[in-house]
C-alpha positions in Angstrom: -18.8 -24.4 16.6 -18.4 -20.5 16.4 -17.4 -19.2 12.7 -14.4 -17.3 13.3 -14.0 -13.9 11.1 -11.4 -14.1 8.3 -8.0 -12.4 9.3 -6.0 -10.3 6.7 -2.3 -9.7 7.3 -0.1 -7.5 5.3 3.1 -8.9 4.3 6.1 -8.6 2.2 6.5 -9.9 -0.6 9.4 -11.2 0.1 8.5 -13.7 2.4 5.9 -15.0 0.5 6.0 -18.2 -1.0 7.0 -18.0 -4.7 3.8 -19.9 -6.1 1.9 -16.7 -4.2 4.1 -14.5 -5.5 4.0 -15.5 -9.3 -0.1 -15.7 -8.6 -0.4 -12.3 -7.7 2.1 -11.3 -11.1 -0.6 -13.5 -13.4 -3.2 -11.7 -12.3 -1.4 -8.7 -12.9 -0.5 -10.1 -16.2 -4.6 -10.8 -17.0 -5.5 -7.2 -15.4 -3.3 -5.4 -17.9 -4.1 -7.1 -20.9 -0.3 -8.5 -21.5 -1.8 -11.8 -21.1 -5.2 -13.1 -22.8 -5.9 -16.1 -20.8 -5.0 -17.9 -17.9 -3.4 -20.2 -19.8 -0.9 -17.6 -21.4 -0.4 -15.6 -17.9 0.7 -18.8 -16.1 3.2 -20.1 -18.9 4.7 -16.5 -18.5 4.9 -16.4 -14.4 6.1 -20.1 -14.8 3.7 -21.6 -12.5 0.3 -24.2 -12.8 -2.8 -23.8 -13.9 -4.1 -25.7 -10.6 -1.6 -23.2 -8.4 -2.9 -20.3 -9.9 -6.9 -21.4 -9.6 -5.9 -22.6 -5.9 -4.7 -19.1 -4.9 -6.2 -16.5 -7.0 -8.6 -15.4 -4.5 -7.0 -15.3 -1.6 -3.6 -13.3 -3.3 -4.0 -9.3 -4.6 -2.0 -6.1 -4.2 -2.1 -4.2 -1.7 -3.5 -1.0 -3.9 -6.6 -3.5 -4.3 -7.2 -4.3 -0.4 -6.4 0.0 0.7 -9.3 1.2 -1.8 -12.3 2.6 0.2 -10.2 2.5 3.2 -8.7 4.7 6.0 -5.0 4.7 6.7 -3.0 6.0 9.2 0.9 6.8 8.8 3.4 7.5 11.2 6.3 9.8 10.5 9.5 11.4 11.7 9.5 15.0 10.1 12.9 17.3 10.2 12.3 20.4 12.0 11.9 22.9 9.0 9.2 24.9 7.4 7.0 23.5 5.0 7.6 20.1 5.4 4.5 18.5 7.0 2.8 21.2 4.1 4.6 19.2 1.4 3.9 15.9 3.4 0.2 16.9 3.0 0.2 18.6 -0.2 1.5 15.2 -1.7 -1.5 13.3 -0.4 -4.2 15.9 -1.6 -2.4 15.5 -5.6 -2.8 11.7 -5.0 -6.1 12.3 -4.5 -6.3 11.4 -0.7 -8.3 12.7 1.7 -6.5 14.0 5.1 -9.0 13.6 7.7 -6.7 13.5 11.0 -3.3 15.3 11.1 -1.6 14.7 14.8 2.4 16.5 15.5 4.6 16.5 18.4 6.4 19.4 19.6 9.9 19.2 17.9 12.4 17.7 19.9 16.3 17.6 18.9 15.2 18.8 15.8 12.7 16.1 14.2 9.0 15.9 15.5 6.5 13.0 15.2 3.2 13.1 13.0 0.4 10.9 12.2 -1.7 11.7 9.5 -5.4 9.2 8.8 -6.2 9.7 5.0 -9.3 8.5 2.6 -8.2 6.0 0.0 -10.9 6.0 -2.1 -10.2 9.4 -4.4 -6.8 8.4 -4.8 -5.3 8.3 -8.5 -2.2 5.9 -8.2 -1.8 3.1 -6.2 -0.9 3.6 -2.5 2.3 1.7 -2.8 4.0 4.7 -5.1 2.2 7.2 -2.9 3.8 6.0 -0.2 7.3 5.9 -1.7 7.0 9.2 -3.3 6.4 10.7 0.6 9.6 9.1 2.0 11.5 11.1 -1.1 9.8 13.9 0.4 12.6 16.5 1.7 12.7 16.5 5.6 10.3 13.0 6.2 12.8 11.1 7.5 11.4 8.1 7.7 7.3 6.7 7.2 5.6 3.8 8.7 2.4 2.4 7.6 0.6 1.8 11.0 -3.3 1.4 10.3 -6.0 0.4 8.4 -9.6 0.3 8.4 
């Protein structure tokens, strides 16, 4: 029988059952010192001891699984000047590392970009990176398309 390779898939958390969800929150919980022990993080979350040990590795934020990693956004930029400069000057203070920048000609007044940036100097989690670009005047909207 042929060992198959482990697939990863990047969800919302939303969907996710709520035993995964409260997991993930105890081991936030542990990671930040509010809780001491297991024992203290899952009466907080309001979940098992047996849940938690059952899914605590397999359940971890998604700052944890980017580090050391390449990832490739997709965006839809407003026509103006200095945009995709702010776009990039946001990833360079997060501590990312642009290694592939990609634009369309502007059409109708918005133009298409991809940009492939380094995770591992980054300084904040890629979550609030990722947020703080979409309140970025002129991105119109952002996609998360790739990782490696």
């Amino acid at each position: 029988m042929k060992k198959t390779e482990d697939k990863l898939y990047l969800v919302h958390k939303h969907v996710l059952p709520q035993v995964l969800r409260k997991t993930a929150e105890a081991k936030e919980l542990l990671k930040n010192g509010t809780a001491k022990t297991v024992n203290e993080a899952v009466q907080l979350v309001g979940i098992s001891r047996g849940a938690f040990y059952k899914y605590r590795n397999n359940i971890f934020p998604f700052r944890e699984a980017s580090r050391g990693k390449i990832l490739t956004i997709s965006l839809i930029l407003e026509h103006k000047t200095g945009v995709l400069s702010d776009v990039l000057k946001a990833i360079a203070t997060a501590g990312g590392n642009v290694l592939t920048i990609n634009q369309g000609i502007p059409l109708q007044g918005v133009a298409n970009a991809s940009i492939s940036f380094e995770t591992d100097g980054l300084r904040e989690d890629v979550n609030l990176l990722l947020s703080r670009l979409t309140s970025v005047s002129g991105v119109q909207k952002i996609e998360l398309v790739g990782q490696s």
